[in-house]
C-alpha positions in Angstrom: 147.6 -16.6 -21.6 149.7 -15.8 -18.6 153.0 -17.0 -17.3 152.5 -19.9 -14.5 155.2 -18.2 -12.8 154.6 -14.6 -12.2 150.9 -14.2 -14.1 152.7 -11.5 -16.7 151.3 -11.6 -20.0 153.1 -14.4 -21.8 155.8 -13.5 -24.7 156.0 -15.6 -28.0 159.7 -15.8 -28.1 159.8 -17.3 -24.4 156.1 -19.2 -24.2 154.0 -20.1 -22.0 156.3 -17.7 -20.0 157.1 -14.2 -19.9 160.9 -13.9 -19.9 163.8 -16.2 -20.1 164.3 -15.5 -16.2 160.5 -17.6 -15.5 161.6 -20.0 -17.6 164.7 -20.7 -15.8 162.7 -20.1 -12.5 160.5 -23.2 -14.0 163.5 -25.3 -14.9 165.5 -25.0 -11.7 162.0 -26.4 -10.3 162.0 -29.1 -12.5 165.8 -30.2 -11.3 165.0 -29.6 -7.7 162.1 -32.2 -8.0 159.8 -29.4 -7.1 157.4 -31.1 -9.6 157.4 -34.4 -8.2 154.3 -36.7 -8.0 154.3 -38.4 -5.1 154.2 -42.1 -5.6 152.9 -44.8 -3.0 154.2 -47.6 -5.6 156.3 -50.0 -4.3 159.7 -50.8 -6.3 160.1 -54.1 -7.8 163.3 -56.1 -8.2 163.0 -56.8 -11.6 166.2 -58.6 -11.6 165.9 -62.3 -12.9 165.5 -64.9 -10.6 168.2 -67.9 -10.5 168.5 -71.2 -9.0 170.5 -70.1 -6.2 167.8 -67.4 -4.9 165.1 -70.2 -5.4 164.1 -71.3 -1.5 163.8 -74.9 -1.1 162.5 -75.1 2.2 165.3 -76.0 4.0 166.6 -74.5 6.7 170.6 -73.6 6.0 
């Protein structure tokens, strides 16, 4: 196995990478969003509706 960093040889002590400098390398990806999946999802309001956001057709 090799680290998905720098390819090293992987160490047990720091697995799957190499050193403790790859793994932070990884992390500091991780908090940059560098490992984001893009999404075309739209959000949804998933507030609850009430009787005041409820449109009775008129025209205010």
């Amino acid at each position: 196995m090799s680290c998905p960093i720098c390819s090293e040889p992987t160490e047990k002590q720091y697995r799957p990478f190499c050193s403790r400098r790859c793994a932070d390398v990884d992390l500091g990806r991780w908090m940059l969003g560098k490992y984001a999946i893009p999404s075309e999802a739209v959000e949804e309001d998933d507030s609850p509706k009430t009787s005041d956001d409820e449109d009775d057709g008129r025209l205010h």
